[in-house]
N, CA, C and O atoms as a CHARMM CRD file, in Angstrom:
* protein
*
  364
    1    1 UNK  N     64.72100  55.29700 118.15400 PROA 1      0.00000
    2    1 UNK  CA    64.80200  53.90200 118.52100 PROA 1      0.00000
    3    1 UNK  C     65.58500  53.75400 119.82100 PROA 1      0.00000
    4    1 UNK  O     65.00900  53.06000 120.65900 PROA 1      0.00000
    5    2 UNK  N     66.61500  54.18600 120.13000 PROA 2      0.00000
    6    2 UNK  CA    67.25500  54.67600 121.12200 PROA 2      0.00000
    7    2 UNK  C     66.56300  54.76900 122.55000 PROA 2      0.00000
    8    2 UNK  O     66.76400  54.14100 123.58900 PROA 2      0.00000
    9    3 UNK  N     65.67100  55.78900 122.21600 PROA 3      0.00000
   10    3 UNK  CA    64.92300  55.98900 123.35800 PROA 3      0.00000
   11    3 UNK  C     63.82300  54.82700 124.06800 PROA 3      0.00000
   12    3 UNK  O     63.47700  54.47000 125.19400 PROA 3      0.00000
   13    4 UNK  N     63.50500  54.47700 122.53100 PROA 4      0.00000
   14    4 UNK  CA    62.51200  53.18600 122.78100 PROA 4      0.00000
   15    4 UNK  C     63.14300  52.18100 123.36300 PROA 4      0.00000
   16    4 UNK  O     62.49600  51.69800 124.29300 PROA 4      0.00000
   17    5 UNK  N     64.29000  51.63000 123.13400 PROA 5      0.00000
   18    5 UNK  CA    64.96700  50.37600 123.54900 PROA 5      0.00000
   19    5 UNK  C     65.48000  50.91900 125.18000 PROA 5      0.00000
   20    5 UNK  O     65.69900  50.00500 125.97600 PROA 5      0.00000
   21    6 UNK  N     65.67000  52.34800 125.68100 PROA 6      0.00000
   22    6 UNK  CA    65.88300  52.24400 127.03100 PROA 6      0.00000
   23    6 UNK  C     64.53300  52.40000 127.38100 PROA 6      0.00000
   24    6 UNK  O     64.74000  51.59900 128.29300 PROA 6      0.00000
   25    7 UNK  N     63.07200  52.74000 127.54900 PROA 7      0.00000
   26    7 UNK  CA    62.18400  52.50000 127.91300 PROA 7      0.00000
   27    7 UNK  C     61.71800  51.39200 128.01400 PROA 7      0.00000
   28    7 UNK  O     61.15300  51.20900 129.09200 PROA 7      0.00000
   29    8 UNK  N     61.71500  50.29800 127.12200 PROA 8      0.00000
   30    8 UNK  CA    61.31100  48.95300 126.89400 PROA 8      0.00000
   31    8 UNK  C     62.60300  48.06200 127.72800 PROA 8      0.00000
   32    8 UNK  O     62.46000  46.84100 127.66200 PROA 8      0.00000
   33    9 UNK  N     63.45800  48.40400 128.26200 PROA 9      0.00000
   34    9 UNK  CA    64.22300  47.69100 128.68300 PROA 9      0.00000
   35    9 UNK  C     65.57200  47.32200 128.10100 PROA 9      0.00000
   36    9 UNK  O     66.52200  47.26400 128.88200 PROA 9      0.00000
   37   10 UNK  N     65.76200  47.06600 126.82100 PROA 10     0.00000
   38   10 UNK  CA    66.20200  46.61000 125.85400 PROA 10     0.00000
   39   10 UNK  C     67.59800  47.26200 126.65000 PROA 10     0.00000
   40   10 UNK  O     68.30100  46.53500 127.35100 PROA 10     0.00000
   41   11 UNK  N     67.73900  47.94500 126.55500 PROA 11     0.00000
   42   11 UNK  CA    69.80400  48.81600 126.86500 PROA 11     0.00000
   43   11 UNK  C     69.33200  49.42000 128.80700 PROA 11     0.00000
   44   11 UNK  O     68.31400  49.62500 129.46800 PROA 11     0.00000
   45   12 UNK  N     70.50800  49.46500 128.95000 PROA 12     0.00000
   46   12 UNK  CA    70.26800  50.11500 130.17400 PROA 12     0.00000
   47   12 UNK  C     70.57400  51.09700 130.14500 PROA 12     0.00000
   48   12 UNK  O     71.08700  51.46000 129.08600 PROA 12     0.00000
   49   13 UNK  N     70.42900  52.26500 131.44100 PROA 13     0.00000
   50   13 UNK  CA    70.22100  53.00100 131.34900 PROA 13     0.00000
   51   13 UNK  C     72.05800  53.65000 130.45700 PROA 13     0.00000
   52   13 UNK  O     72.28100  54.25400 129.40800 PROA 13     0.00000
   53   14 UNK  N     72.89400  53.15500 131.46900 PROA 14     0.00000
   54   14 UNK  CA    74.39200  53.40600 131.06900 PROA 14     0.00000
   55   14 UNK  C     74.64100  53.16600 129.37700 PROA 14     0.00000
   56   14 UNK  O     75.49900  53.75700 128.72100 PROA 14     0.00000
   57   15 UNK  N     74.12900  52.62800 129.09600 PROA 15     0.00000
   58   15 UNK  CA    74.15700  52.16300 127.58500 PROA 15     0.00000
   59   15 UNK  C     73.68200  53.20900 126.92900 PROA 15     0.00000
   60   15 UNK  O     74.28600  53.73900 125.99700 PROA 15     0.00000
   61   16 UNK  N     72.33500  53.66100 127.45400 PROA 16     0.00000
   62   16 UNK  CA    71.84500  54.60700 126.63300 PROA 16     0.00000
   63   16 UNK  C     72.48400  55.97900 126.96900 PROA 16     0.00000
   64   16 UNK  O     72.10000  56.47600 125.91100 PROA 16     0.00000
   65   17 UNK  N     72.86800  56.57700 127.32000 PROA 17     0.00000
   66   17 UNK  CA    74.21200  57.75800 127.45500 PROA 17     0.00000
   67   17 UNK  C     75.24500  57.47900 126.60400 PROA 17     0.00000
   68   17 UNK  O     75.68400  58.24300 125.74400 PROA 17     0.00000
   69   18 UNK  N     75.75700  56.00600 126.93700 PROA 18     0.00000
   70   18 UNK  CA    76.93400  56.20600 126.09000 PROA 18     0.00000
   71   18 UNK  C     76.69300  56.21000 124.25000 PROA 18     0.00000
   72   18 UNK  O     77.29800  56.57600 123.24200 PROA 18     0.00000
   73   19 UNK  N     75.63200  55.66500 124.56400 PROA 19     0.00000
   74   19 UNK  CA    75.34200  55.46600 122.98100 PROA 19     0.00000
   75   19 UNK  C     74.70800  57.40000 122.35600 PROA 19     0.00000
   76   19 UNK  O     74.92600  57.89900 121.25200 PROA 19     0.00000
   77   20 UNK  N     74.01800  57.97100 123.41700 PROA 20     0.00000
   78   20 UNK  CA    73.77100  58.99400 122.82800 PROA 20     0.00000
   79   20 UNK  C     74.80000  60.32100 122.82200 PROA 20     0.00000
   80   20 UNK  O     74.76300  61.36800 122.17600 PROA 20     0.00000
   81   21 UNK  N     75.81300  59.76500 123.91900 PROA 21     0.00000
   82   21 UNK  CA    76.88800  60.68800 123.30100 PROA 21     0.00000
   83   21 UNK  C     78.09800  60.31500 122.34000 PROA 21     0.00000
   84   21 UNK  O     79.01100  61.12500 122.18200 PROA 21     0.00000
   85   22 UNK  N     78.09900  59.51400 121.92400 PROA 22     0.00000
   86   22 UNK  CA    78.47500  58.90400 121.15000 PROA 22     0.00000
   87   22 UNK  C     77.98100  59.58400 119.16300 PROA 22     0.00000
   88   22 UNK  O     78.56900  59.88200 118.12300 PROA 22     0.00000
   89   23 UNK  N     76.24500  59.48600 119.82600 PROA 23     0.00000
   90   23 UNK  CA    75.66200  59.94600 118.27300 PROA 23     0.00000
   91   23 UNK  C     75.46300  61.60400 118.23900 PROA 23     0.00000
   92   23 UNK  O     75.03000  62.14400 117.22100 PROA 23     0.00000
   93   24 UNK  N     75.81900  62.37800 119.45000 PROA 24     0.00000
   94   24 UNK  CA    75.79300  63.48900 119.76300 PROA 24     0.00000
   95   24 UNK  C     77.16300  64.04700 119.34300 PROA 24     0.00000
   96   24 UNK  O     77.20100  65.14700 118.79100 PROA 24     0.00000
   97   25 UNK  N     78.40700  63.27800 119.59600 PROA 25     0.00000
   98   25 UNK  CA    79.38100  63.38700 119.20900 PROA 25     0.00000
   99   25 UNK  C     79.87700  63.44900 117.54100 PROA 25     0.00000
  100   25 UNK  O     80.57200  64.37600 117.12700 PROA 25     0.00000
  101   26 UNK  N     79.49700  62.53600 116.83100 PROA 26     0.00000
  102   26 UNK  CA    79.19700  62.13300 115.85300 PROA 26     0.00000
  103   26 UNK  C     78.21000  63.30000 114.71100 PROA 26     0.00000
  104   26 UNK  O     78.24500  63.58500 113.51400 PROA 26     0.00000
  105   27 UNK  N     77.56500  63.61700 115.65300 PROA 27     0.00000
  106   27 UNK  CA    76.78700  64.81100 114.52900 PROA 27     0.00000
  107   27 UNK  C     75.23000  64.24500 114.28800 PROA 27     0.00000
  108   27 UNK  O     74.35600  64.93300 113.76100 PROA 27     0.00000
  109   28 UNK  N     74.95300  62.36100 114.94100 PROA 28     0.00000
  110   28 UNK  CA    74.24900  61.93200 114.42000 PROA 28     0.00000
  111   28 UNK  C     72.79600  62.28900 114.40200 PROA 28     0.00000
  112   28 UNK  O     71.93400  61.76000 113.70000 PROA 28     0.00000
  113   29 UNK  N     72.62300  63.35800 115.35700 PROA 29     0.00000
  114   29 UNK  CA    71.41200  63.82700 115.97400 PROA 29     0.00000
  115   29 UNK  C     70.34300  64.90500 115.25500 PROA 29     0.00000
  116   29 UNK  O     69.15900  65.21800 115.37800 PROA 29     0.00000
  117   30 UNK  N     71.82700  65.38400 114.19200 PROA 30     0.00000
  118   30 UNK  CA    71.16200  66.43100 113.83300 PROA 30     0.00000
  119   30 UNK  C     71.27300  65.78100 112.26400 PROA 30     0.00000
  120   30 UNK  O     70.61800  66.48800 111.49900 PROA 30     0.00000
  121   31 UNK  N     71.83600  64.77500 111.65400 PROA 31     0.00000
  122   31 UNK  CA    71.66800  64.15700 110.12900 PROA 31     0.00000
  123   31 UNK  C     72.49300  63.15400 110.48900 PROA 31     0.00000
  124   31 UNK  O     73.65800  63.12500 110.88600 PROA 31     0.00000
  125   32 UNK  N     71.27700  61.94600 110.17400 PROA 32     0.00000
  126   32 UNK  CA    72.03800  60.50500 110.52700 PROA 32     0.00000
  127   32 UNK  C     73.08900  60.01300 109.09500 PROA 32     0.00000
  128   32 UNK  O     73.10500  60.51100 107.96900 PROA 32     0.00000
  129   33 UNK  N     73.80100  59.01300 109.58000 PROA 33     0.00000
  130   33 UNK  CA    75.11700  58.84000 108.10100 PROA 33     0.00000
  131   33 UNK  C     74.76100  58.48500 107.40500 PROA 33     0.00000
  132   33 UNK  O     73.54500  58.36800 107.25000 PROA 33     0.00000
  133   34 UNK  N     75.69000  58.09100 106.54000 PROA 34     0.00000
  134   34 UNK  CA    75.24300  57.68700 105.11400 PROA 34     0.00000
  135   34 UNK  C     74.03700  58.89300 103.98100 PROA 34     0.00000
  136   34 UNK  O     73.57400  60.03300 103.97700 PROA 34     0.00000
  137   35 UNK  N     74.04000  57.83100 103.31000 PROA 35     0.00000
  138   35 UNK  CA    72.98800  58.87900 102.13400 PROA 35     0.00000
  139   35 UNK  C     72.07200  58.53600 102.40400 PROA 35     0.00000
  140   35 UNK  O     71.76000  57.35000 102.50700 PROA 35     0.00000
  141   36 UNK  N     70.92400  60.09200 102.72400 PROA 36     0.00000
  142   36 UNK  CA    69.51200  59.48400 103.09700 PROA 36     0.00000
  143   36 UNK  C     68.69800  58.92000 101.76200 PROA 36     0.00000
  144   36 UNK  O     68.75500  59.08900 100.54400 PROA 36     0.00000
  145   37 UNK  N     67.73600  57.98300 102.91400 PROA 37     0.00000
  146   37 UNK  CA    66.95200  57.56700 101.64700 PROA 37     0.00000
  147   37 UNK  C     66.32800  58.29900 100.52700 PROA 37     0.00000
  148   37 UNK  O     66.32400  59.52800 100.46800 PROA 37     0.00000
  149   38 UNK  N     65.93400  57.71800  99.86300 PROA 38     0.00000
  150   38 UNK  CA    65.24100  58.47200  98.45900 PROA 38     0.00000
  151   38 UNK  C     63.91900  58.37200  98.92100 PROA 38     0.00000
  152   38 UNK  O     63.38000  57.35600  99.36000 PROA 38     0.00000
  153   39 UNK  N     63.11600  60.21400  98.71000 PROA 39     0.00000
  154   39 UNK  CA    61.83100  60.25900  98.43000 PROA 39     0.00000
  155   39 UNK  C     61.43800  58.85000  97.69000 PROA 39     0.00000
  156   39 UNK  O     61.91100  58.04500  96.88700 PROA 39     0.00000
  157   40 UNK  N     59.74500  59.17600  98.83300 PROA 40     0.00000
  158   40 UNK  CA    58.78200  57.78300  98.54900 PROA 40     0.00000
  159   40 UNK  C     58.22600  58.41900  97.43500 PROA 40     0.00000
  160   40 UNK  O     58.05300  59.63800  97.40800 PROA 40     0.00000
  161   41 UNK  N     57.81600  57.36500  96.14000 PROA 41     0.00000
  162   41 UNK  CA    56.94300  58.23200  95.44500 PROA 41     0.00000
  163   41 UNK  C     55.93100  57.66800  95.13800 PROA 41     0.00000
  164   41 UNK  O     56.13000  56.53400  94.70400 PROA 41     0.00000
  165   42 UNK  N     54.44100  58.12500  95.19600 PROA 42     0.00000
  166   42 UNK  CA    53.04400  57.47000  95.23100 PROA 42     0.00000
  167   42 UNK  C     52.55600  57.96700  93.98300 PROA 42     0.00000
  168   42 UNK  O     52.71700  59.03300  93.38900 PROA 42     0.00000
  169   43 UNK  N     51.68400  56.53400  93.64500 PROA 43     0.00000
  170   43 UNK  CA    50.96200  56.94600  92.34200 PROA 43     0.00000
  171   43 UNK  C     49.66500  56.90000  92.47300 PROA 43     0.00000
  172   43 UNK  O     48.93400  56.80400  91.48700 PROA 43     0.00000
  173   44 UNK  N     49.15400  56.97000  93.84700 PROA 44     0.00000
  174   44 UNK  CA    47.58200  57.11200  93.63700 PROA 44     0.00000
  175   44 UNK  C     47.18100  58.35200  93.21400 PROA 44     0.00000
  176   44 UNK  O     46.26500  58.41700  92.39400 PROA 44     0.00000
  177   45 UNK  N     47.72800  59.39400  93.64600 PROA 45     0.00000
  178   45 UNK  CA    47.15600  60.82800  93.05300 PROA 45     0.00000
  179   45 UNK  C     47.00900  61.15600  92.25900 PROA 45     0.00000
  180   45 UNK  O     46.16100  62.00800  91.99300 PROA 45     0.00000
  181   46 UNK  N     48.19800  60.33800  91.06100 PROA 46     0.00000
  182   46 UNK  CA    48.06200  60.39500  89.40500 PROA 46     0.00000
  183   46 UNK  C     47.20600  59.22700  88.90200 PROA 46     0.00000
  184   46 UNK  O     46.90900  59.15000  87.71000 PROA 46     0.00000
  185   47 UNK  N     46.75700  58.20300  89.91400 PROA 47     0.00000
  186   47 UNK  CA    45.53700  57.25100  88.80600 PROA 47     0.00000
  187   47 UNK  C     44.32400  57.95700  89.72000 PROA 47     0.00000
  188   47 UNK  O     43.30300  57.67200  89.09600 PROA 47     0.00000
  189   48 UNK  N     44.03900  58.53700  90.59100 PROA 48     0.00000
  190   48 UNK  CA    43.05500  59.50300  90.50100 PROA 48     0.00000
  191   48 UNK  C     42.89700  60.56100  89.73700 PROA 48     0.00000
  192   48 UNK  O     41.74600  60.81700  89.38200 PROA 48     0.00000
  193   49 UNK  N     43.96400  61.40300  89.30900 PROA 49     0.00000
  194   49 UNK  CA    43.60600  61.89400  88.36700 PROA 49     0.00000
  195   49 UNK  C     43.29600  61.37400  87.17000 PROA 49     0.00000
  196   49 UNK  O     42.35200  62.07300  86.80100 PROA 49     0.00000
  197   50 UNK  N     43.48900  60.64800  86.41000 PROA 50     0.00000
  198   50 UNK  CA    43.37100  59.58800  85.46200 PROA 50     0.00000
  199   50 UNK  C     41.75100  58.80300  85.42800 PROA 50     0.00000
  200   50 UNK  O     40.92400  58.45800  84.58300 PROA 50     0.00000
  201   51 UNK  N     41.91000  58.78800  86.82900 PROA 51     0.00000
  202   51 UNK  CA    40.44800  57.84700  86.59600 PROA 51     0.00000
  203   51 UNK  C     39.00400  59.10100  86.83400 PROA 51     0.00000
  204   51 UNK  O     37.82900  58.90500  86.52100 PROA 51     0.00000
  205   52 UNK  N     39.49300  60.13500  87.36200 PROA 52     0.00000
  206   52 UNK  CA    38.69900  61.20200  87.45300 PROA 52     0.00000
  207   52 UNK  C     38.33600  61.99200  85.75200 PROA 52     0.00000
  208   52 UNK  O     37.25000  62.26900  85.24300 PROA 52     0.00000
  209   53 UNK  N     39.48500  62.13700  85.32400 PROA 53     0.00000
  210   53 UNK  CA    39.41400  62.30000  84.00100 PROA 53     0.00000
  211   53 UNK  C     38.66000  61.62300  82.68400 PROA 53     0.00000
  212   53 UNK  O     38.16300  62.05600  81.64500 PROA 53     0.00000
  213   54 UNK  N     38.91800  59.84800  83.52600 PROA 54     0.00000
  214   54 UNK  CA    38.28200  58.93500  82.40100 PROA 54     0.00000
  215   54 UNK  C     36.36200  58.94100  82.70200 PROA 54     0.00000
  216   54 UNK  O     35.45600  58.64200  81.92500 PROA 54     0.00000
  217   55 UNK  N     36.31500  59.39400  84.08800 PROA 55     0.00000
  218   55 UNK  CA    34.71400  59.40800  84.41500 PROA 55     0.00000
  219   55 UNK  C     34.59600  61.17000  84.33900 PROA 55     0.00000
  220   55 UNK  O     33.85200  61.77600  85.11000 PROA 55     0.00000
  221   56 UNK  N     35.28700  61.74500  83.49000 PROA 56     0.00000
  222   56 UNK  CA    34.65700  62.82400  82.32700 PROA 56     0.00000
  223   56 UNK  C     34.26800  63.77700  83.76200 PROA 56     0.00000
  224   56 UNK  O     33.30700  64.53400  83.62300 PROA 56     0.00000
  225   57 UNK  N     34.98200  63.77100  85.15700 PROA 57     0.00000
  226   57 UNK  CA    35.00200  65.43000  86.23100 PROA 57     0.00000
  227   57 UNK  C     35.18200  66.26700  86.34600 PROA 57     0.00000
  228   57 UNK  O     34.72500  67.12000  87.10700 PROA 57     0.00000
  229   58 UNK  N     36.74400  66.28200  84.77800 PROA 58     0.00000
  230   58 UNK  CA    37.36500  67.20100  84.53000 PROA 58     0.00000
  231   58 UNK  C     38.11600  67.12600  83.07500 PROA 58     0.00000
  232   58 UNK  O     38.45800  66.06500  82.55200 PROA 58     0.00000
  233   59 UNK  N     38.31000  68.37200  82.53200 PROA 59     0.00000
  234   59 UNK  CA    39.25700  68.28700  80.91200 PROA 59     0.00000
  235   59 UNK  C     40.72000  67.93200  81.50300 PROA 59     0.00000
  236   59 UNK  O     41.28200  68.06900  82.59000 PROA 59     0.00000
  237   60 UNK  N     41.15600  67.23500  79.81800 PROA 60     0.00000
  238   60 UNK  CA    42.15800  67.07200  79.94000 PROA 60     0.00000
  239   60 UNK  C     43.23400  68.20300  80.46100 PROA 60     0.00000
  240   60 UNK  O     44.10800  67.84200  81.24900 PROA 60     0.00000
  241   61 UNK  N     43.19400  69.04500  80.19000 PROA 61     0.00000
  242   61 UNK  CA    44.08700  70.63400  80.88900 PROA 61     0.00000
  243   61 UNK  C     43.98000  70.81500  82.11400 PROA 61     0.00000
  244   61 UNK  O     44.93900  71.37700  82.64400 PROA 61     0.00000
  245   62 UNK  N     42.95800  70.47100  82.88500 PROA 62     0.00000
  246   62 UNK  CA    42.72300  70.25400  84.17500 PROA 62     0.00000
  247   62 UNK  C     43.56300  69.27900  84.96600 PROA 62     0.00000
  248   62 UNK  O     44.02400  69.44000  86.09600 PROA 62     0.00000
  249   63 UNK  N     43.71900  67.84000  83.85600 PROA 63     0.00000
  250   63 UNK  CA    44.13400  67.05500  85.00600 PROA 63     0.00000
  251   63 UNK  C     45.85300  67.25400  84.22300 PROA 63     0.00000
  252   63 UNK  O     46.52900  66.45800  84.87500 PROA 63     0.00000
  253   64 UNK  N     46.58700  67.77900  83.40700 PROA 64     0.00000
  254   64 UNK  CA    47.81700  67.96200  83.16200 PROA 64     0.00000
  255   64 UNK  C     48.05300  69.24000  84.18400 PROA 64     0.00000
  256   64 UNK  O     49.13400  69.07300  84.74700 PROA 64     0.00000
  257   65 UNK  N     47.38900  70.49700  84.62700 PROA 65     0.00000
  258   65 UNK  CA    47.48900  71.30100  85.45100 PROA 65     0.00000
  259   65 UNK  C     47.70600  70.35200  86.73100 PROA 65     0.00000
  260   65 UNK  O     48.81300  70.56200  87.22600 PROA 65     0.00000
  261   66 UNK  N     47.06400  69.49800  87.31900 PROA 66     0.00000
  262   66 UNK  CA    47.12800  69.13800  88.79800 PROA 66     0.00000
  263   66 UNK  C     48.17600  68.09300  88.69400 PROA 66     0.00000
  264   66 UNK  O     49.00000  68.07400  89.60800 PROA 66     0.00000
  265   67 UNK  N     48.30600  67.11000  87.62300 PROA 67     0.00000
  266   67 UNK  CA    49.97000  66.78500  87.85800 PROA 67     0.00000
  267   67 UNK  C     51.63700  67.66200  87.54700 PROA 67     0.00000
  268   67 UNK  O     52.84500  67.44900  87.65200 PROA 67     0.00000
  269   68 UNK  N     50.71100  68.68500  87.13200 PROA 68     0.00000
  270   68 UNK  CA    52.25600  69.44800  86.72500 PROA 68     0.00000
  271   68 UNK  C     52.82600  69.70300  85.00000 PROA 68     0.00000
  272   68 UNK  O     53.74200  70.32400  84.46200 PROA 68     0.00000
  273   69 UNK  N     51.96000  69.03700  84.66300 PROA 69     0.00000
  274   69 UNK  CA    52.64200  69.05800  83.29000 PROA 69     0.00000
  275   69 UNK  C     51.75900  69.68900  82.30100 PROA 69     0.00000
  276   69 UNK  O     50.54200  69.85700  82.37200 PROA 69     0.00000
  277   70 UNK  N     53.03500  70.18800  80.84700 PROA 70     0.00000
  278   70 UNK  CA    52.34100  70.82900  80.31900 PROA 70     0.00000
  279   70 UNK  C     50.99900  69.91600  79.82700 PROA 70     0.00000
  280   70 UNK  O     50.89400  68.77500  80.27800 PROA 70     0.00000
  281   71 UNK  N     49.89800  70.48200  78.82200 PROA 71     0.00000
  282   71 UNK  CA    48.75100  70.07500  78.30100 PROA 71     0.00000
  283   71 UNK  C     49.42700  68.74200  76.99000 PROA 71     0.00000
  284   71 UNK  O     48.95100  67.60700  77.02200 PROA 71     0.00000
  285   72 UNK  N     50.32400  69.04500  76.14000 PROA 72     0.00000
  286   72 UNK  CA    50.83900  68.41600  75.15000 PROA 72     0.00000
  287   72 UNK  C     51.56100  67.47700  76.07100 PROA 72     0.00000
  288   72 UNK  O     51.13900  66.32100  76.03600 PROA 72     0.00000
  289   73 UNK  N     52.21800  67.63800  76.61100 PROA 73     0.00000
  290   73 UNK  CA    53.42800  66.40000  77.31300 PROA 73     0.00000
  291   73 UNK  C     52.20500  65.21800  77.99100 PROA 73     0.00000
  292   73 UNK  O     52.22500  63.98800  77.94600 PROA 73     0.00000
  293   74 UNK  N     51.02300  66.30800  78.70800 PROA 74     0.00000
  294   74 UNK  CA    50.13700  64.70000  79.19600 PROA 74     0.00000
  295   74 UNK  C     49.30500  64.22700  78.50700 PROA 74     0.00000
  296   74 UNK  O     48.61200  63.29200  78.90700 PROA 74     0.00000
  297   75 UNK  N     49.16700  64.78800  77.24300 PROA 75     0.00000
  298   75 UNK  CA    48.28700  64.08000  76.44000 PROA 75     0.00000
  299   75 UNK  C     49.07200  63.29100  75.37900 PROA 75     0.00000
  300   75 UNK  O     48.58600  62.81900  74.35100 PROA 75     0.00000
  301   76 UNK  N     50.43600  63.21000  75.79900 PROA 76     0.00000
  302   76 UNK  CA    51.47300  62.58700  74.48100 PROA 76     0.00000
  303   76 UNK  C     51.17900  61.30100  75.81200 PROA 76     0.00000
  304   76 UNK  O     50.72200  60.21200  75.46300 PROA 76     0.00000
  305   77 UNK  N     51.44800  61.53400  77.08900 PROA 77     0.00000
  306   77 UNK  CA    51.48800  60.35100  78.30300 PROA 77     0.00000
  307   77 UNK  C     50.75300  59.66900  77.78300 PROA 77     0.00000
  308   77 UNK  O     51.16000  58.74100  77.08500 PROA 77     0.00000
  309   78 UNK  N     49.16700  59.96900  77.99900 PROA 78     0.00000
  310   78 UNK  CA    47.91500  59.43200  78.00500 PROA 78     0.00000
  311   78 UNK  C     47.88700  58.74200  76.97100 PROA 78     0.00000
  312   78 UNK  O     47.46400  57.59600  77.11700 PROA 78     0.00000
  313   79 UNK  N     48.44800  59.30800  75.15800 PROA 79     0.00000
  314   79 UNK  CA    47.88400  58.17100  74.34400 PROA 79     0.00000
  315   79 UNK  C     49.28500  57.06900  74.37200 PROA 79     0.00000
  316   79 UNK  O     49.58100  56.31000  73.45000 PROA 79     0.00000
  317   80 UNK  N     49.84000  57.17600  75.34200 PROA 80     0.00000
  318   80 UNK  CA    51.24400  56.19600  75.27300 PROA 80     0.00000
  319   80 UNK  C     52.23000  56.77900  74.42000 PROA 80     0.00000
  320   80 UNK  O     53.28100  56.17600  74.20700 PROA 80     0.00000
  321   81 UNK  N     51.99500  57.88900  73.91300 PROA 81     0.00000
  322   81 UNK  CA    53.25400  58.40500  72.46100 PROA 81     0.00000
  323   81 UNK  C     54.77700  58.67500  73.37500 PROA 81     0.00000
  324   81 UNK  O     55.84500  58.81900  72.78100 PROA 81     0.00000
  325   82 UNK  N     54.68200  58.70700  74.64600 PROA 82     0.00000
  326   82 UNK  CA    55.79100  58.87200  75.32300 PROA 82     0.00000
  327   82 UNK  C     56.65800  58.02000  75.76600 PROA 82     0.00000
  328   82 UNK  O     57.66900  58.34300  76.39000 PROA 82     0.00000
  329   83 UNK  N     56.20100  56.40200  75.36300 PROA 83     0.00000
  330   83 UNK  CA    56.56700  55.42400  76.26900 PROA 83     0.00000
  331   83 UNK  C     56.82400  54.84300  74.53600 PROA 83     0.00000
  332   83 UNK  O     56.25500  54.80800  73.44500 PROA 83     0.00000
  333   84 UNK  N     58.25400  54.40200  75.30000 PROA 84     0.00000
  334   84 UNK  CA    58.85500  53.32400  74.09400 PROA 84     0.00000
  335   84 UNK  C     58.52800  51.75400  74.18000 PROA 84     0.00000
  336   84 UNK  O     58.78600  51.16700  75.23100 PROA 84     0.00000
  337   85 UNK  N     57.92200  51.01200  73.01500 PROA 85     0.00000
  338   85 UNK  CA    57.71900  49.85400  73.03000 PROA 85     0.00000
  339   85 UNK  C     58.53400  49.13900  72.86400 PROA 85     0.00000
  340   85 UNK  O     59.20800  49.40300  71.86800 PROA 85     0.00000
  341   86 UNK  N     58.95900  47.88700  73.66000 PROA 86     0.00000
  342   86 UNK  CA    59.81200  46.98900  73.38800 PROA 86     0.00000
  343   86 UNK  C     59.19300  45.45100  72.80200 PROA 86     0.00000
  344   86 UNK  O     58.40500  44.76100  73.44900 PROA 86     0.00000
  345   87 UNK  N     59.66900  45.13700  71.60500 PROA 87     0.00000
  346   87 UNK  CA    59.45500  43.77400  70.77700 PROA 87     0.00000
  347   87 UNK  C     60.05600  42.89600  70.96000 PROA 87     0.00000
  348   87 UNK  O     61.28400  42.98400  70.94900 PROA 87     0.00000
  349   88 UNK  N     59.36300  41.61700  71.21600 PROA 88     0.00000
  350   88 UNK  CA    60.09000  40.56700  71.36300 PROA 88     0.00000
  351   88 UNK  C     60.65600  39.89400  70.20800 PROA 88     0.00000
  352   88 UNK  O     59.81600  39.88400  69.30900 PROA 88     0.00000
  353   89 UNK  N     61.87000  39.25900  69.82500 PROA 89     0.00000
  354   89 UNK  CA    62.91100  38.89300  68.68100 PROA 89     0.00000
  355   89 UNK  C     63.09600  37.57800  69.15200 PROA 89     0.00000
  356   89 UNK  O     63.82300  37.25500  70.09100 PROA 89     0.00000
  357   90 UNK  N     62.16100  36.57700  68.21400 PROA 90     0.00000
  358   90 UNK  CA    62.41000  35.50400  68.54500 PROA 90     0.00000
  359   90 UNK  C     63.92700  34.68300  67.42000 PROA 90     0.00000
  360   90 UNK  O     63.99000  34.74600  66.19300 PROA 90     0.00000
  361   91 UNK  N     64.72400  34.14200  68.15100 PROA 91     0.00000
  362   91 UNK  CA    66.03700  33.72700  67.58600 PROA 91     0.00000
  363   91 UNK  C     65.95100  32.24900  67.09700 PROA 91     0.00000
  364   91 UNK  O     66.93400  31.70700  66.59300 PROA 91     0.00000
């Protein structure tokens, strides 16, 4: 961003030195502060597998192999036996 804001105008040129020795100084160049963010995590690959599975492309062992898990753990997923239900308690 740095670089972008002295190309675009945004800082001048003096600005942008001081600011990059500054983050050079700092360490910032080589791991910026703080705690990095948390892995993104996507679920299209697992409702493709899922929906590949439900239009019968591949066995169930197939698609617990390509997400990782054992054969029993994704077929406990699949019929929901893994997921706890919560009831509503009317007062």
């Amino acid at each position: 961003m740095l670089f972008r804001a002295k190309q675009t105008g945004i800082i001048t040129q003096s600005t942008f030195e001081r600011i990059f020795i500054t983050f050079s100084q700092r360490g910032w160049r080589e791991q910026e502060p703080n705690k990095p963010y948390p892995s993104e995590q996507t679920f299209l690959f697992k409702q493709l597998v899922y929906r590949a599975l439900a239009e019968d492309y591949f066995t169930e062992s197939k698609a617990a192999e390509l997400l990782s898990l054992p054969v029993a753990k994704f077929h406990q997923q699949r019929t929901l036996g893994g997921f706890e239900t919560v009831t509503d308690h009317a007062d």
